[in-house]
N, C-alpha and C positions, 0 to 999 in steps of 0.2 A: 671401561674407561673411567676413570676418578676424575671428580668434580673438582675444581680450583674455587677452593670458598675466596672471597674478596670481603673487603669490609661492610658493613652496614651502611646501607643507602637511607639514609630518610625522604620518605612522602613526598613532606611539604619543611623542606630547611627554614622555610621564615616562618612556621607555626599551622598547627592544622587547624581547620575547624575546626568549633565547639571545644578548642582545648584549655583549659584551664591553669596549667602552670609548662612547665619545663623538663620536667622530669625525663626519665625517658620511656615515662608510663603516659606521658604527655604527648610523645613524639612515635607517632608509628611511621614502622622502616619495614626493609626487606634487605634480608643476607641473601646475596646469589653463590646459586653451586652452580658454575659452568661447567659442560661437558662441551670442550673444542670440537668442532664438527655435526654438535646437533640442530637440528632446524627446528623444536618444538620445546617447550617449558610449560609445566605446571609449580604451580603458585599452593603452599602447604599452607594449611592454615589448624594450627596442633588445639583440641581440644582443653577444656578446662573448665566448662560452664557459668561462660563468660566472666571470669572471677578471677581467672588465672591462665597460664597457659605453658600446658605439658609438655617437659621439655624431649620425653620420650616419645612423641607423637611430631617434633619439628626435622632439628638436624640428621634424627637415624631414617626416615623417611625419605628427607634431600637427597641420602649419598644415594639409597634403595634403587631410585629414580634416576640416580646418574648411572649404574649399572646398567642400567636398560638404555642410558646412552641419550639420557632425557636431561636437560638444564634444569632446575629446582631455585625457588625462591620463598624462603619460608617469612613469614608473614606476621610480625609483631603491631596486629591490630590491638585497639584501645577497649577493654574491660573495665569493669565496675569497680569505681564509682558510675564510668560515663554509661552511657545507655544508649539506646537504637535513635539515631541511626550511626552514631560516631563507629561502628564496625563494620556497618557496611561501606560506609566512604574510606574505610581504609581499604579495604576489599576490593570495592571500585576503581580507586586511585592504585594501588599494584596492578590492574588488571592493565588500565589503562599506562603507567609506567614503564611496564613490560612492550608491552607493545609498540610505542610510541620509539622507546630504543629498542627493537627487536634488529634493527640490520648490526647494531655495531656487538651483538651478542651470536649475530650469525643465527638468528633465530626466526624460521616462518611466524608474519603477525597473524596468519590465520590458523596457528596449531598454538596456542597459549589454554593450557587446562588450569583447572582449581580441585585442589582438594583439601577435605577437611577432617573431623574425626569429632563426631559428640556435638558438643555445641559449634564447634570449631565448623563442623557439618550442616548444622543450621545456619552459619553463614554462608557454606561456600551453596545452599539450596537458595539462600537468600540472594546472595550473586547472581545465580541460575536463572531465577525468574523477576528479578527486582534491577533490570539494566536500562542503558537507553545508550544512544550512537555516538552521544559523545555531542557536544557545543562548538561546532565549527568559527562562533563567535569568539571563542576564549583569547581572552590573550597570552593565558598558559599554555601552552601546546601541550601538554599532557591531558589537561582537558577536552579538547579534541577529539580525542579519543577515544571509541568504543568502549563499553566498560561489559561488552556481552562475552564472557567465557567460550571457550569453542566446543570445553567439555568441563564434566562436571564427575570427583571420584569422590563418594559420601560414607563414612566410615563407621558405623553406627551412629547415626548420626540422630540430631535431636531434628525434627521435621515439625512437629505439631507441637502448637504452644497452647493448647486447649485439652481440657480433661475429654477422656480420661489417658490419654497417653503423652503427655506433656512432661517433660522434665521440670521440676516445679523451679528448681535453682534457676536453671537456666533462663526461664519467662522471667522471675524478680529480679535476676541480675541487668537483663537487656531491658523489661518495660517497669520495673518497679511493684510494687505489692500490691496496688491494684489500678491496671493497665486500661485503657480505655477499647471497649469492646472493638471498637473496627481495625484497630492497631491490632491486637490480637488476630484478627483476623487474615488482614493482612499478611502477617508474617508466619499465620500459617501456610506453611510453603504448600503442604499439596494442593492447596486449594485455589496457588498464581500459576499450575502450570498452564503453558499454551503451548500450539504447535511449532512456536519457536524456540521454547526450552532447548537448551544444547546435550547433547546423549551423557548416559550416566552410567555410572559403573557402581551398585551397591554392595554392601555387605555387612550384616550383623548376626549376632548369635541368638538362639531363639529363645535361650534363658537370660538377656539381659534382663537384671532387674530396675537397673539406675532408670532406662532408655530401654522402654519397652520396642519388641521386633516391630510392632504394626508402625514407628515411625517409617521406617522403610519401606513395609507394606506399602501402605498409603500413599506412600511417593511415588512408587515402582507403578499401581493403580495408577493414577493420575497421568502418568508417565505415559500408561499404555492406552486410557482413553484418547491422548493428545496425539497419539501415532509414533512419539519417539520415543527411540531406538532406545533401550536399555537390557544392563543387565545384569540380574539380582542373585546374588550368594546368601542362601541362608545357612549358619553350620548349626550342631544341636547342641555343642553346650559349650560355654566359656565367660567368663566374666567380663561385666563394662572395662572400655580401654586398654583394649590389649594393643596397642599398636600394630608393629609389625606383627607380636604373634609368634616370633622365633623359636620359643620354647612351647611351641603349639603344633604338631607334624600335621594337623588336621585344619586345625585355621588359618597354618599361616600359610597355609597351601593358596590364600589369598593374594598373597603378592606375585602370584606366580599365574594366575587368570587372570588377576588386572592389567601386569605387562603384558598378555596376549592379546585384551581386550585393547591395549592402549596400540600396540602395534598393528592389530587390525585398523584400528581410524585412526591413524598414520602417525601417529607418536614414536 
């Protein structure tokens, strides 16, 4: 089933938080890939270390997802200059977007996933464990909201912003050269999971150099002291950012367990 791209949606049309100009580095949106007749959508969010964002890791991911018969919405959050938390309120606000219009997309609002890839991955882990139910007061109904993901697919993903496994770009682009310890801490994801964390689907290579394996380690731990459900792919050799992995018969054997995984929990 092919995805029907539609144009780009923005956030927030009258300005987002914390933004500083106009641009459209100012303004985060979401492209929708529709798949007519699906009831479930994850939300992509393409790698870059916070600096930039990979366009190999966004739209070829989308269609991947619509194959499997899954809606996709790739996710043009706000990068450095801006810093934490302007990534995650874009994260948030897709979560909740999607959601809020989930009937006119024909879409279950309890089957909305997030996935990421590298930093891109430290957000959608940062999603994961950094939610709340949404401000019944709002007068945006998009705030409303829930901003808790249902599930969470982490692509080598950057997880730990403290030595010695820390992607160093990554932590200076989000908190700056030198971050204030509880911040850091904080957004060391393995260290917010709970037994509400939403299940996970991991995968990295064990010789990543950029994005050492233990950040997924550490997650996948975390994961398992909290009782949820996850489930971790390590392969043995391949370079940071492979996306899909195409020209990989070994790794990209990836895409092909995640749709299993994602169709087991009802994707």
């Amino acid at each position: 089933m092919a995805g029907s791209s539609h144009a780009l949606i923005e956030l927030w049309p009258e300005g987002a938080p914390l933004a500083v100009g106009t641009s459209d580095e100012d303004r985060p949106a979401i492209t929708p890939y529709i798949v007519v007749g699906s009831k479930s959508a994850v939300i992509v969010c393409p790698g870059g270390g916070y600096g930039m964002r990979a366009d190999h890791e966004g739209e070829p991911i989308a269609l991947w997802l619509n194959s499997l018969g899954i809606s996709a919405f790739v996710l043009r959050y706000r990068v450095a200059p801006y810093k934490y938390p302007s990534p995650l309120l874009d994260a948030q606000r897709a979560i909740r977007y999607v959601r809020l219009n989930a009937g006119e997309y024909g879409i279950d609002a309890g089957r909305i996933g997030i996935l990421g890839f590298s930093a891109g991955g430290h957000l959608v882990s940062t999603a994961g464990t950094h939610y709340d139910a949404g401000n019944p007061e709002a007068e945006d109904p998009i705030e409303r909201m829930s901003s808790r993901p249902d599930l969470l697919i982490l692509c080598y993903p950057v997880i730990s912003l403290q030595a010695p496994y820390m992607h160093e770009g990554s932590r200076i682009n989000l908190l700056g050269e030198e971050p204030d310890a509880e911040l850091v801490q904080l957004l060391c994801n393995e260290l917010q999971v709970t037994p509400d964390t939403p299940p996970a689907f991991l995968w990295h290579t064990s010789d990543d150099a950029p994005v050492p394996v233990e950040n997924s380690l550490l997650f996948a731990m975390a994961l398992r002291r909290a009782g949820v459900p996850f489930d971790l792919h390590v392969y043995e050799q391949g370079p940071h950012g492979m996306g899909l992995a195409s020209d990989d018969p070994h790794v990209g054997n990836w895409t092909t367990v995640c749709g299993l995984w994602l169709k087991r929990n009802g994707f």
